[in-house]
C-alpha positions as CSV (number, residue, x, y, z in Angstrom):
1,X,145.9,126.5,69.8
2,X,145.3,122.6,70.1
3,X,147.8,120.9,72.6
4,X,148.4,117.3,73.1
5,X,150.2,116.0,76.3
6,X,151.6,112.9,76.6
7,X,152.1,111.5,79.9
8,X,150.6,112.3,83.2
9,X,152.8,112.6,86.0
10,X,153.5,115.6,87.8
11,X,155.1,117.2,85.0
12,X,152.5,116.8,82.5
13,X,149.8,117.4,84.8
14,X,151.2,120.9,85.3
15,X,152.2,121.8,81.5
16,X,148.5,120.8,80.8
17,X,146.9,122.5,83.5
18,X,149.8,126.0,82.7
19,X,148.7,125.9,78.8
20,X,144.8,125.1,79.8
21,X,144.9,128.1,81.9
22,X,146.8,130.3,79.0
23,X,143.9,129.9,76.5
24,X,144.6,127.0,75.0
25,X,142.7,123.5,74.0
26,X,144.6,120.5,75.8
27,X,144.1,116.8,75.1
28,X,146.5,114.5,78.2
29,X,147.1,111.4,77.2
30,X,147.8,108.4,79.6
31,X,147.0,105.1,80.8
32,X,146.5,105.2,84.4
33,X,142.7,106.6,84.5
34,X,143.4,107.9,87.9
35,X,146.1,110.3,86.8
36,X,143.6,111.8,83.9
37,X,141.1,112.0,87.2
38,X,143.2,114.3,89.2
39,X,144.3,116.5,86.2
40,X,140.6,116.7,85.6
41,X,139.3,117.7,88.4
42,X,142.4,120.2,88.9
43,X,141.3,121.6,85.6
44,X,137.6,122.3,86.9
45,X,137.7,125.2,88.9
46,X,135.8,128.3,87.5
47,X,138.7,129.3,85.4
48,X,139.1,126.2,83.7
49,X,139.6,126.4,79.7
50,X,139.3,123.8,77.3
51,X,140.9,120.7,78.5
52,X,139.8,116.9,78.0
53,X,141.8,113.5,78.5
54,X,142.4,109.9,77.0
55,X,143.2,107.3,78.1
56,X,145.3,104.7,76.3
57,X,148.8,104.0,75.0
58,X,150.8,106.9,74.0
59,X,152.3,104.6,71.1
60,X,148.8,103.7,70.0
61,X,148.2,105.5,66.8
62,X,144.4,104.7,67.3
63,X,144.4,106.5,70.2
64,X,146.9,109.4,69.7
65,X,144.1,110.0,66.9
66,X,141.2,109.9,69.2
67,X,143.6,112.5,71.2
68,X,143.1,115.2,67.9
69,X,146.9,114.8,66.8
70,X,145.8,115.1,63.3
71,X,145.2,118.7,64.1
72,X,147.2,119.7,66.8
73,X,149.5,121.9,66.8
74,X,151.5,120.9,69.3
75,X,152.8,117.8,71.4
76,X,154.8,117.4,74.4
77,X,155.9,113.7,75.5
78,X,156.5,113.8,79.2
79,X,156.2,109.9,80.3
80,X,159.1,108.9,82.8
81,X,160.5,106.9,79.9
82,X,163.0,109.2,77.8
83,X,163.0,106.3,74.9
84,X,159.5,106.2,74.5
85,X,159.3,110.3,74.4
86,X,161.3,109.9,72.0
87,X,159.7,108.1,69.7
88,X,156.6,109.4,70.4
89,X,157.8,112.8,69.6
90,X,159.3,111.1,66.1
91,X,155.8,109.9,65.1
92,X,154.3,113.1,66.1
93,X,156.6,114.9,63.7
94,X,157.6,112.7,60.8
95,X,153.7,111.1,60.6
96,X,151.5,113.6,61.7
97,X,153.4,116.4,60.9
98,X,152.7,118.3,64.2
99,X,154.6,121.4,63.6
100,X,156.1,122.1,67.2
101,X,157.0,119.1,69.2
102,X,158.7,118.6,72.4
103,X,160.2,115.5,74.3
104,X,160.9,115.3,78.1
105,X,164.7,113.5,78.1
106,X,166.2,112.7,82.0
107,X,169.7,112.5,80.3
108,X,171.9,115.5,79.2
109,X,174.1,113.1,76.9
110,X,171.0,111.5,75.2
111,X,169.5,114.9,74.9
112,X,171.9,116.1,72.7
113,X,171.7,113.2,70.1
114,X,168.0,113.4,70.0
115,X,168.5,117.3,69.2
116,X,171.0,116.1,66.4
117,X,167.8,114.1,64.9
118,X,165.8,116.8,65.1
119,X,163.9,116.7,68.3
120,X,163.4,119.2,70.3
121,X,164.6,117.7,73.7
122,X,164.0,119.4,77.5
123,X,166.0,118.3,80.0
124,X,164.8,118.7,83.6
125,X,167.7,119.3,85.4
126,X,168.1,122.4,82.6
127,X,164.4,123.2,82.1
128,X,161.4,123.5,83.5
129,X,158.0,123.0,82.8
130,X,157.5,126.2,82.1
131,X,160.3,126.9,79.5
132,X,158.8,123.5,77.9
133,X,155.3,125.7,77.5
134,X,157.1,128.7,76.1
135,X,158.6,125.9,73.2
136,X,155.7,125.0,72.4
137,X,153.6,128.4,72.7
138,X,157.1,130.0,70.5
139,X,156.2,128.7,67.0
140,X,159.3,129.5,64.7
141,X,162.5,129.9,67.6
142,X,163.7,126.2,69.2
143,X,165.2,126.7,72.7
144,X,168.4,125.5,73.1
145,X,169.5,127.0,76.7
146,X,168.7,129.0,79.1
147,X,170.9,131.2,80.8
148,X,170.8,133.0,84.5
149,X,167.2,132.9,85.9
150,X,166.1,132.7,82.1
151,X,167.3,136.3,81.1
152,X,169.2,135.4,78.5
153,X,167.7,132.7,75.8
154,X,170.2,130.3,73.4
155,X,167.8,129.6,70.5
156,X,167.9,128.5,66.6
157,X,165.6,129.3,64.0
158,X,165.7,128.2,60.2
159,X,166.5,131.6,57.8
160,X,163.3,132.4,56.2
161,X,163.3,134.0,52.6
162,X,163.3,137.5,54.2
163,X,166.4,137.7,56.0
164,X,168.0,135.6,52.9
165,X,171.1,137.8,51.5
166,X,171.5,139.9,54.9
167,X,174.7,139.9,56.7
168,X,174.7,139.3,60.2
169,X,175.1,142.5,61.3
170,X,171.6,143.8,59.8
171,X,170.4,141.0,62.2
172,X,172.5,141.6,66.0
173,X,170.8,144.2,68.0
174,X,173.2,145.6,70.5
175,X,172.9,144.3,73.9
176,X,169.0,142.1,72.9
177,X,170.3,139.9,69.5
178,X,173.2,138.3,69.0
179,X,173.9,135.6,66.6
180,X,176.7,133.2,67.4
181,X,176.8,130.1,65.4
182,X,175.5,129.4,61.9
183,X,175.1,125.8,60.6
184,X,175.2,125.7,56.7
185,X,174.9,122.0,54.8
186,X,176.0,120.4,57.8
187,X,178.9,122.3,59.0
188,X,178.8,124.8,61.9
189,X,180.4,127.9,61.5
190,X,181.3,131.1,64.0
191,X,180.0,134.2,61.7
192,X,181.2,137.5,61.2
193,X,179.4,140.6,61.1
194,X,179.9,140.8,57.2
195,X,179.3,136.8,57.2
196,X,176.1,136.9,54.7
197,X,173.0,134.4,55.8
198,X,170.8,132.2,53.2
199,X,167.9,130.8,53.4
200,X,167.3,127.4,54.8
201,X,170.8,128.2,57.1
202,X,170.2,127.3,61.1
203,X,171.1,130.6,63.4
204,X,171.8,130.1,67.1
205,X,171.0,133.3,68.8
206,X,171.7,134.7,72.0
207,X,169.0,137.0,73.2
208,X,167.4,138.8,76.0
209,X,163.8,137.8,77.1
210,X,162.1,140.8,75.9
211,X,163.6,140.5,72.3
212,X,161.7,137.3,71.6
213,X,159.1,138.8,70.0
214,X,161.5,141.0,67.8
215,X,162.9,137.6,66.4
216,X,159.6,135.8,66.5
217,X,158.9,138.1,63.8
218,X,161.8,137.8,61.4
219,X,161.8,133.9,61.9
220,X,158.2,133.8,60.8
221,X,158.9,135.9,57.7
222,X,156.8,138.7,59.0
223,X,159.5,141.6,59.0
């Protein structure tokens, strides 16, 4: 898979170096040359994958181009500036259509709007750089919230034409699944077990780690 990171401070120095050393291609994006130096030269052991830089603007189309966001499939914005994450992450999606898309946000409050516009937001004083990896790496399920020491997963996931017509019970798996919310034309709902899903609804799901996969499956479509 072809990563872009955007911003290279300590956080995005790690999530580059974490989905370098996972298999993946990695593009960092950022203009202080000395930053890209150091994530370099971290990358360059005899382990090191696929992982180059650029350095520029991460507004500049130009160069978010020369980064390969044409055919990436993912982009994190971690800059120390949550506004311009946020907009970066916005072009990313609405121009480039870079199917997963993450933005680093310091502030709960302004999190939550940002998720209301669609963005996938990560909050460091919720998330680490690791769960950030794991949204990205998780193609169809956005994380929402993580509970404990991460053994229990809040996530949402559009309702793909399989699962359309299934109530939710066919869906809960005792003790690993459990849907508890539904949003349906803009109104949120708390289902039922009989409560019957569509597709194009949003599920929030509470799950265990291990039943990721399981759902991974049925929000791809794959049965």
């Amino acid at each position: 898979m072809r990563y872009l990171v955007v911003g290279c401070g300590r956080a995005g120095s790690r999530l580059a170096q974490l989905l370098s050393t996972q298999g993946h291609q990695v593009t960092v994006v950022d203009k202080d040359a000395e930053a890209l130096a150091r994530v370099a030269t971290a990358a360059a052991g005899p382990d090191s994958l696929s992982l180059r830089t650029v350095q520029g603007f991460g507004l500049d189309r130009g160069v978010l181009v020369e980064a390969g966001i044409e055919r990436a499939d993912g982009l994190a914005a971690v800059t120390g500036v949550d506004e311009l994450n946020v907009v970066v992450a916005r072009l990313a999606r609405r121009i480039y259509q870079v199917p997963r898309v993450v933005a680093r946000v310091y502030e709960p409050g302004k999190a939550e709007v940002y998720r209301r516009l669609g963005i996938t937001t990560i909050s460091p004083q919720v998330w680490g750089v690791d769960r950030m990896a794991e949204a990205l790496v998780q193609a169809q399920l956005s994380p929402v919230l993580s509970i404990g020491s991460g053994e229990v997963n809040l996530v949402v996931f559009e309702v793909p034409p399989l699962l359309d017509g299934r109530a939710v019970q066919a869906i809960n798996v005792p003790y690993e699944i459990q849907v508890t919310a539904l949003c349906r034309d803009g109104h949120v709902l708390l289902p039922g077990p009989e409560t019957v899903v569509r597709a194009g609804d949003r599920l929030y799901v509470a799950l265990r780690a291990h039943a990721a996969s399981r759902l991974e499956e049925w929000a791809g479509g794959a049965g």
